[in-house]
Backbone as CSV, one residue per row, in Angstrom:
resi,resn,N_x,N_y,N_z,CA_x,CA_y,CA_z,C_x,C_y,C_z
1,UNK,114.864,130.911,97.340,113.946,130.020,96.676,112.611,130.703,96.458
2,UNK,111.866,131.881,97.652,110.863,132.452,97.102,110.986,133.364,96.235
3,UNK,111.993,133.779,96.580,111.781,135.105,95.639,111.993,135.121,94.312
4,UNK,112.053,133.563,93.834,112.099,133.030,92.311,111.509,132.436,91.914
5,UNK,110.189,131.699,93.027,109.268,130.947,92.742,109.692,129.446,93.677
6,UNK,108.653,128.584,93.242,109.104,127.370,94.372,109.259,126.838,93.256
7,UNK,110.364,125.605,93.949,110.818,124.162,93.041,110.155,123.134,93.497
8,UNK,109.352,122.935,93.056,108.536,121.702,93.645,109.248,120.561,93.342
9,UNK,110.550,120.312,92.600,111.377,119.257,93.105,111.993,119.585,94.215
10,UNK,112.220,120.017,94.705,112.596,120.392,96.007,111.914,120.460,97.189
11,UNK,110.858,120.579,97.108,109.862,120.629,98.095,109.360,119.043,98.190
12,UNK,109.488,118.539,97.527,108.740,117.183,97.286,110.081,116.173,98.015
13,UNK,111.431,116.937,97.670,112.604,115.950,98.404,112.827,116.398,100.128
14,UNK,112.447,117.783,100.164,112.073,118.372,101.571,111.120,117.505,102.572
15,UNK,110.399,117.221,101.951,109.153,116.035,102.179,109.464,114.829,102.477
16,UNK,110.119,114.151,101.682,111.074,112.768,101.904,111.816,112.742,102.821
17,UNK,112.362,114.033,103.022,113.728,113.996,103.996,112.538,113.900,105.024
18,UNK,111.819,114.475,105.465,110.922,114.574,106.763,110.022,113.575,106.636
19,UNK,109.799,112.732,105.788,109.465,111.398,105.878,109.933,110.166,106.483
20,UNK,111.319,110.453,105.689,112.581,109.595,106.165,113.019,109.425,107.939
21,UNK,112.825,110.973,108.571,112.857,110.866,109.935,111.659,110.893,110.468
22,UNK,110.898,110.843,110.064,109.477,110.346,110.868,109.323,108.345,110.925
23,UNK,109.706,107.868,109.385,109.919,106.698,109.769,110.887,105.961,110.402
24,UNK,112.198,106.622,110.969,112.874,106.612,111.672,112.419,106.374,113.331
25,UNK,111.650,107.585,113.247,110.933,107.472,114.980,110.293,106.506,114.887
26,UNK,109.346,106.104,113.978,107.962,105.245,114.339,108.863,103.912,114.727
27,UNK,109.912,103.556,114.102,110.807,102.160,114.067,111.531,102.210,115.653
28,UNK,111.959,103.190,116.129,112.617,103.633,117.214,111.297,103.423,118.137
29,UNK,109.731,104.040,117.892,108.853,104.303,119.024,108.327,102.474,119.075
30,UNK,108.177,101.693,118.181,108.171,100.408,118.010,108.915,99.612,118.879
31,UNK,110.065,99.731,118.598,111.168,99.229,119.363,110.705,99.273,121.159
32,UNK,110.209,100.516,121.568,110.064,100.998,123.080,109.150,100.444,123.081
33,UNK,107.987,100.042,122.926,106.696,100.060,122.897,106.598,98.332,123.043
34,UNK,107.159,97.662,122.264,108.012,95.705,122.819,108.426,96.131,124.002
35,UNK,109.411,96.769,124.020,110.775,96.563,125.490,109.271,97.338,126.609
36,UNK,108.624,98.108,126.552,107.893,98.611,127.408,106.838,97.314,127.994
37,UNK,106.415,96.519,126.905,105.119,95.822,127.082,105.809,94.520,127.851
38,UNK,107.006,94.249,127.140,107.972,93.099,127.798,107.767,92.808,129.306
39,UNK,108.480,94.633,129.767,108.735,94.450,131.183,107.331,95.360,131.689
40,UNK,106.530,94.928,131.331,105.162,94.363,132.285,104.259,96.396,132.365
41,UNK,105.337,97.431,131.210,104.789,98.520,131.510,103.583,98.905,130.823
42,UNK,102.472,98.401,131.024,101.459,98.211,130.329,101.093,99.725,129.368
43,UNK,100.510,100.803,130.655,100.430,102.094,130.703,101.100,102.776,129.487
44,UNK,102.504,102.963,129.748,103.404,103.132,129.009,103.249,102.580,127.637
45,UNK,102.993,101.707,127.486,103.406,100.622,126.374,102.117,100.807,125.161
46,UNK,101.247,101.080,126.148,99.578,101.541,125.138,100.182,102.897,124.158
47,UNK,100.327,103.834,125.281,100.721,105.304,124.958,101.687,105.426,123.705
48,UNK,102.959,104.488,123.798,103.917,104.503,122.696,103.073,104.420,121.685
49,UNK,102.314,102.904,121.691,101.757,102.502,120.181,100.585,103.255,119.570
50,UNK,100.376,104.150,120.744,99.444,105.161,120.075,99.965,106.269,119.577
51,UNK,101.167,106.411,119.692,101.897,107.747,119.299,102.756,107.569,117.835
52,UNK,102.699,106.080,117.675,102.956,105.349,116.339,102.217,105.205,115.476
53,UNK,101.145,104.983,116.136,99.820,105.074,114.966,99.749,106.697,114.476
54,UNK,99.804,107.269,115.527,99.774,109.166,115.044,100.516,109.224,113.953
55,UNK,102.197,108.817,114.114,103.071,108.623,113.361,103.027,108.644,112.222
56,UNK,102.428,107.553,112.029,101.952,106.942,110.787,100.807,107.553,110.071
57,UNK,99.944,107.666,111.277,98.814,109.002,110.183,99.742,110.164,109.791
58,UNK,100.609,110.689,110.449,101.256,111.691,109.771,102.127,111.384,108.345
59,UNK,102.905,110.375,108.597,103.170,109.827,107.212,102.627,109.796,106.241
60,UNK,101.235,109.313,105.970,100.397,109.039,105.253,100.082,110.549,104.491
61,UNK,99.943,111.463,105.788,99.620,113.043,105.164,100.681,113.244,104.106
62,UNK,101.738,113.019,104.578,103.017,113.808,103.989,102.868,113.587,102.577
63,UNK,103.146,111.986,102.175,102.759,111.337,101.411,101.892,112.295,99.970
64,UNK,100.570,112.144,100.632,99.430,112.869,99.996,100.161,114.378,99.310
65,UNK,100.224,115.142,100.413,101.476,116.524,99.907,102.408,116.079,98.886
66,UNK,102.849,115.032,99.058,104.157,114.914,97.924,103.587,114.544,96.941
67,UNK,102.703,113.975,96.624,101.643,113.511,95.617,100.832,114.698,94.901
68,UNK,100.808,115.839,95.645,99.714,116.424,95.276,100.973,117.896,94.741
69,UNK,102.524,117.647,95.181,103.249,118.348,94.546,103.641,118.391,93.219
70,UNK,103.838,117.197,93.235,104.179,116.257,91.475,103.217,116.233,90.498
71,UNK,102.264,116.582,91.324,101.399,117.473,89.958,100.326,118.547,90.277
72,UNK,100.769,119.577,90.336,100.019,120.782,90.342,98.994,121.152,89.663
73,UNK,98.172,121.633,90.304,97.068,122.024,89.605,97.453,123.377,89.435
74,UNK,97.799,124.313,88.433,98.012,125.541,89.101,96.468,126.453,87.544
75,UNK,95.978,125.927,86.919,95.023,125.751,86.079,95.951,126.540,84.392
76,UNK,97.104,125.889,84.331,97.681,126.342,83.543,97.599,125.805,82.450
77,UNK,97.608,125.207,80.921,97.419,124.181,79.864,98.107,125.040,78.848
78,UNK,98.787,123.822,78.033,99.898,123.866,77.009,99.584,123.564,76.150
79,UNK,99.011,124.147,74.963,98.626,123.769,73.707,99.802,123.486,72.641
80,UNK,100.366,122.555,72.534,101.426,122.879,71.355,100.953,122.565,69.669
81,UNK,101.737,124.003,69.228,100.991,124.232,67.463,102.137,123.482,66.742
């Protein structure tokens, strides 16, 4: 793939896929973070939902990247005659 240049459709679905399992965890770290607070693990239970919020700021990054793939600045312009 480098040595022909990048596919930024590809990179942008590379992105999704690692989106896809990040929102995977946050739903999974959610899940612990109830069952933690349930049975009285307070400690615990802070820590998860802070590691969800991280989560989620990371999401948000990814996001931005995939956004900022789909349209390149690379300072190139197409005049058509």
């Amino acid at each position: 793939m480098c040595e022909k240049g990048v596919n930024p459709d590809q990179m942008r679905m590379m992105v999704a896929q690692v989106d896809d399992s990040l929102a995977m965890a946050q739903q999974w770290l959610e899940q612990i973070h109830h069952l933690a607070d349930h049975a009285g693990l307070h400690d615990g239970s802070v820590l998860v939902a802070q590691t969800t919020v991280l989560l989620g700021e990371a999401r948000a990054r990814l996001e931005s990247a995939g956004n900022e793939m789909a349209s390149p600045d690379d300072g190139v312009t197409v005049e058509r005659v």
